[in-house]
VEXVOGU-183396 format. One record per residue (C-alpha): residue in one letter; x, y, z. Coordinates in steps of 0.5 Angstrom, whole numbers, plus 500, padded with zeros to 3 digits. Layout:
! VEXVOGU-183396
+----+-----+-----+-----+
! aa !  px !  py !  pz !
+----+-----+-----+-----+
!  a !   X !   Y !   Z !
...
+----+-----+-----+-----+
This chain:
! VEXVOGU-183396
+----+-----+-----+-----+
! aa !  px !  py !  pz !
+----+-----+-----+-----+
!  x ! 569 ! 269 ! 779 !
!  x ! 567 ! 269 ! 773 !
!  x ! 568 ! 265 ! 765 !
!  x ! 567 ! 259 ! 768 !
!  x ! 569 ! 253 ! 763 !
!  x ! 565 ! 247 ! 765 !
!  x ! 569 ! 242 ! 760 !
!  x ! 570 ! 236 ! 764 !
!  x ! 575 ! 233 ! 759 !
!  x ! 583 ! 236 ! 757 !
!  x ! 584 ! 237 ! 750 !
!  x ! 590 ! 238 ! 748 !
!  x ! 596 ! 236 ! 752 !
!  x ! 604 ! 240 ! 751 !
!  x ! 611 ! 239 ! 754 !
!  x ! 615 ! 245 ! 757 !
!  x ! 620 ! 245 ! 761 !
!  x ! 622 ! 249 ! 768 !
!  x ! 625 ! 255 ! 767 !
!  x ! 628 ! 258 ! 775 !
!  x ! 623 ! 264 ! 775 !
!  x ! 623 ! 271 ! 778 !
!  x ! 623 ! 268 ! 786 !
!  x ! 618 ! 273 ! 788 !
!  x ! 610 ! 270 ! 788 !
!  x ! 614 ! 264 ! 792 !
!  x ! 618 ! 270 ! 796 !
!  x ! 625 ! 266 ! 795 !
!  x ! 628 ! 273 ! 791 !
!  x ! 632 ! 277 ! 797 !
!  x ! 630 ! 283 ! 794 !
!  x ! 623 ! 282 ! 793 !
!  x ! 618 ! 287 ! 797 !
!  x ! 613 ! 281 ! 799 !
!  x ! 618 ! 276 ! 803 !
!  x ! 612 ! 272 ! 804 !
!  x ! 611 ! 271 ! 797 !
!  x ! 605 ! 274 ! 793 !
!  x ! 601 ! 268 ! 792 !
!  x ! 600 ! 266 ! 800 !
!  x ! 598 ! 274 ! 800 !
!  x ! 593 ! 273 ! 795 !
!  x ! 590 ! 267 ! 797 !
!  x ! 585 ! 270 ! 802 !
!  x ! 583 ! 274 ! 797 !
!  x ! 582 ! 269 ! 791 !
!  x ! 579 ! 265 ! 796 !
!  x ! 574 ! 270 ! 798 !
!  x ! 573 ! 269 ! 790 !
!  x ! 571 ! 263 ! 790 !
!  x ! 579 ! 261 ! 788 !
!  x ! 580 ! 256 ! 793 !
!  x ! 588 ! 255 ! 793 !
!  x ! 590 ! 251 ! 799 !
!  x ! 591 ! 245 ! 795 !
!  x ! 597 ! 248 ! 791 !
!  x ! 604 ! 250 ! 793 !
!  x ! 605 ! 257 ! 795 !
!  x ! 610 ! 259 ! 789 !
!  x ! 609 ! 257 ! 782 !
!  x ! 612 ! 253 ! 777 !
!  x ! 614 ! 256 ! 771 !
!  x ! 614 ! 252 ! 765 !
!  x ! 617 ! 254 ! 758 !
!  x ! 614 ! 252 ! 751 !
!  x ! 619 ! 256 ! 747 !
!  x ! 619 ! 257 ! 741 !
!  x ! 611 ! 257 ! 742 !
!  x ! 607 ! 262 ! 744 !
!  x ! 600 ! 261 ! 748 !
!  x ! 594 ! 264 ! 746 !
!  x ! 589 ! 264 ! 753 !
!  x ! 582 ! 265 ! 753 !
!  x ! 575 ! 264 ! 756 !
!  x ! 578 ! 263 ! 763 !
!  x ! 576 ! 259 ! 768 !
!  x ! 576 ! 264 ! 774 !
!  x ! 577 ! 271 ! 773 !
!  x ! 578 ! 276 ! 778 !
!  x ! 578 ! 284 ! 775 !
!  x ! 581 ! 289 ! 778 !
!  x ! 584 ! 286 ! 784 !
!  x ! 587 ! 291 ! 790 !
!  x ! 592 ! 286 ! 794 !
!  x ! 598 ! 290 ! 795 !
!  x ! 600 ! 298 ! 796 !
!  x ! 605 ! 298 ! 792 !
!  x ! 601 ! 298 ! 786 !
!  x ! 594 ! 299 ! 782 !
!  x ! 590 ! 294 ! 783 !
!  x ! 591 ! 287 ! 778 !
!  x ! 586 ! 282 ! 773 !
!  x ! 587 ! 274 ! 774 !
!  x ! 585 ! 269 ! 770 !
!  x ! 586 ! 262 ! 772 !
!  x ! 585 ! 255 ! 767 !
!  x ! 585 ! 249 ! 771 !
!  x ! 590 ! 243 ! 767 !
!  x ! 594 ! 237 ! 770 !
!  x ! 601 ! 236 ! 770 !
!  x ! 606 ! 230 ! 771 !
!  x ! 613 ! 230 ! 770 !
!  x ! 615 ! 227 ! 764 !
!  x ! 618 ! 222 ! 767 !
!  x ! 613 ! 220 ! 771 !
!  x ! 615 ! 219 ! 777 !
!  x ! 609 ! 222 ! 780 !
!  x ! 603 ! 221 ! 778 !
!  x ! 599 ! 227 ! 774 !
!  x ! 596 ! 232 ! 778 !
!  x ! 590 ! 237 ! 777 !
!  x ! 593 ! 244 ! 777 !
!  x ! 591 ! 252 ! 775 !
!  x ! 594 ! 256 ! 770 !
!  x ! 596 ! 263 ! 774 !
!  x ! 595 ! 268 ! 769 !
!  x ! 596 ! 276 ! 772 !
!  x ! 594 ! 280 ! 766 !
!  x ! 601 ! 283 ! 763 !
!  x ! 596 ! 289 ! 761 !
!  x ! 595 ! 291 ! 769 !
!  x ! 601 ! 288 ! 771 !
!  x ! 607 ! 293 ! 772 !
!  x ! 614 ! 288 ! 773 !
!  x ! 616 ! 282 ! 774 !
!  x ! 613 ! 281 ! 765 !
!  x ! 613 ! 272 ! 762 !
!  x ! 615 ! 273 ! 755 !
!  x ! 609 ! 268 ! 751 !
!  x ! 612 ! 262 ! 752 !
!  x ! 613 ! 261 ! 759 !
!  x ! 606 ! 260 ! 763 !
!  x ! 606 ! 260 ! 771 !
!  x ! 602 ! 253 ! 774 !
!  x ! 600 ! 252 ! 781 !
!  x ! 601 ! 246 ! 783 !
!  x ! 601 ! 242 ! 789 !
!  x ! 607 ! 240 ! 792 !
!  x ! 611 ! 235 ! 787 !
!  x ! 618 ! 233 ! 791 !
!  x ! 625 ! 236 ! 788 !
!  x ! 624 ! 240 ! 781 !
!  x ! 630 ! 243 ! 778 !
!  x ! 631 ! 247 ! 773 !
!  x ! 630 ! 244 ! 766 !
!  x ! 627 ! 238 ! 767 !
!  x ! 620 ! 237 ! 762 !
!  x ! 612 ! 236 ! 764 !
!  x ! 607 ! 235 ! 760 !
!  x ! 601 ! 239 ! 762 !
!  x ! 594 ! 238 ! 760 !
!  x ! 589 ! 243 ! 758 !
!  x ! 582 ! 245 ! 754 !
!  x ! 585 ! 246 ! 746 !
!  x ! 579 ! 251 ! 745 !
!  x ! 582 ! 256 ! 751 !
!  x ! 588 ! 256 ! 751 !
!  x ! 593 ! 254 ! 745 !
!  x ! 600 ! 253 ! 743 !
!  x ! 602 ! 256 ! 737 !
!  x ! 608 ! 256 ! 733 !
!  x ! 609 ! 263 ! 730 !
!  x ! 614 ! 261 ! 724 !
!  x ! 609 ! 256 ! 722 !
!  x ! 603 ! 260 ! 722 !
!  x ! 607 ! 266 ! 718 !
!  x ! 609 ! 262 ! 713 !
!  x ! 603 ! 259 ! 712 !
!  x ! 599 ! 265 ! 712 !
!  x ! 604 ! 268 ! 707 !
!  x ! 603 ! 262 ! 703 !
!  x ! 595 ! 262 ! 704 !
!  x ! 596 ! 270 ! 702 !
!  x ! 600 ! 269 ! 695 !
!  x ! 596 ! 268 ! 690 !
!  x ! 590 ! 273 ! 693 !
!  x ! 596 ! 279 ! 693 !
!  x ! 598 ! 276 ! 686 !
!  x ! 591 ! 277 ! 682 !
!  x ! 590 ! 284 ! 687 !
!  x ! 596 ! 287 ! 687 !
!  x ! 597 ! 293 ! 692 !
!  x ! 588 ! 293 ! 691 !
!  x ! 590 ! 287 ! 696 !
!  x ! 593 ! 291 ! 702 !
!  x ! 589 ! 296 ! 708 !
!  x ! 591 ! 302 ! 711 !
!  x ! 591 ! 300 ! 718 !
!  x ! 592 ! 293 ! 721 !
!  x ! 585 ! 293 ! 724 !
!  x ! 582 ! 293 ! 717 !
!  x ! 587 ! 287 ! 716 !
!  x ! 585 ! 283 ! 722 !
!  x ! 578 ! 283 ! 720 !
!  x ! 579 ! 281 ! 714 !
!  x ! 583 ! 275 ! 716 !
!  x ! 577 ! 273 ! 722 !
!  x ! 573 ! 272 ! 715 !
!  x ! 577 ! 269 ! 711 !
!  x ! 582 ! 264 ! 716 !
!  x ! 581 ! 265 ! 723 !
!  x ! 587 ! 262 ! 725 !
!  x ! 591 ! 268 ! 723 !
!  x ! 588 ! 272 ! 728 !
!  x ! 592 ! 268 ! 734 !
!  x ! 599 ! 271 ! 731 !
!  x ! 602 ! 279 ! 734 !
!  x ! 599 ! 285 ! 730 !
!  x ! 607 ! 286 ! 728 !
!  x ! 607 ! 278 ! 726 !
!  x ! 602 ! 281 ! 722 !
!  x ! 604 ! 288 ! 719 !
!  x ! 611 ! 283 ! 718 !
!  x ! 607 ! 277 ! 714 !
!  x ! 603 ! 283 ! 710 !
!  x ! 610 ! 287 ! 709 !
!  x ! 613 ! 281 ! 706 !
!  x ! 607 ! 278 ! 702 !
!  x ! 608 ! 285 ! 699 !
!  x ! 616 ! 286 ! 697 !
!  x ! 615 ! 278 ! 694 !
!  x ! 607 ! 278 ! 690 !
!  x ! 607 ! 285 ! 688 !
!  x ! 612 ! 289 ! 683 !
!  x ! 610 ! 296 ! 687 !
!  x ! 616 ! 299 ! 692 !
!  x ! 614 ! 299 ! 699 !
!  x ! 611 ! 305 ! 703 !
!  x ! 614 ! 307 ! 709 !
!  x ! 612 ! 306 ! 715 !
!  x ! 610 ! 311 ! 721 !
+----+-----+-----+-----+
């Protein structure tokens, strides 16, 4: 176990909507390899983490914030590297606690964890940006669609709008490019990132390609200069 967030408090609060998901951390998929699902397999091993997840039902529940995109760090609890199938390498996990309620209300909230197996270890089974998986209690009937506010630590885990925050970042860059014309730009998108991590951090939370797309489109409005080919 490691990262641990002491924050007592929940910070920011979102609602997403449940979304039907690959049926295999519940064992539901008839053509899962786990019939018993991932999560009751990986239990045992969390718990030997530190990760009790006895509380929780055993298949997660699948909330999409579309069209945001989280941003997750600073975990809870952080298992690198875990072996807990012979079917493929070993996988990281981080968890966030949160709590969750039915939009409805129609239950109280409850305290819940946000289950993130990191993409980069993860061979199949991807969650597009929008969607996070939450281990919950058991909450009764859930059908597709119905919507849940879930609350968690802002300073963590962040929703953002990718659109907004392109347009913002080009309007932010206008008159910077203007005045430097191509001067401005950078070779390599690293050297771009860096100087944003000066001068507005809250552009670092958009994809390398939102940023090559901001940057392309900030040169074809602002400047007079043709545009470079890309490799």
């Amino acid at each position: 176990m490691a990262g641990i967030n002491t924050a007592t408090d929940f910070t920011a609060a979102q609602i997403g909507r449940c979304v039907a998901g690959h049926g295999v951390a519940s064992g539901r998929a008839t053509d899962s390899p786990y019939p018993a699902g991932t999560i009751s397999l990986q239990a045992p091993l969390f718990a030997r983490h530190g990760i009790d997840l006895s509380p929780y039902q055993q298949a997660t529940l699948n909330l999409d914030f579309s069209p945001g995109e989280w941003r997750l760090r600073q975990p809870d609890h952080l298992v690198e590297q875990l072996l807990w199938s012979d079917r493929h390498p070993p996988e990281t996990f981080s968890f966030w606690r949160c709590r969750l309620q039915p939009l409805d209300a129609r239950i109280a909230a409850v305290e819940a964890l946000i289950y993130y197996p990191h993409p980069e270890t993860k061979q199949a089974h991807h969650q597009p940006p929008a969607l996070l998986e939450v281990l919950a209690p058991p909450l009764g009937s859930v059908v597709p669609g119905e919507q849940f506010q879930l609350w968690v630590e802002g300073s963590c885990c962040r929703l953002i709008q990718p659109a907004r925050l392109r347009a913002r970042l080009l309007e932010f860059l206008k008159f910077r490019v203007l005045a430097a014309q191509e001067a401005f730009f950078w070779d390599d998108g690293a050297g771009f990132r860096r100087w944003l991590q000066a001068h507005w951090p809250e552009a670092c939370d958009l994809s390398d390609q939102d940023l090559t797309l901001t940057l392309d489109q900030a040169r074809a409005l602002y400047t007079e200069l043709p545009m470079p080919p890309r490799p």
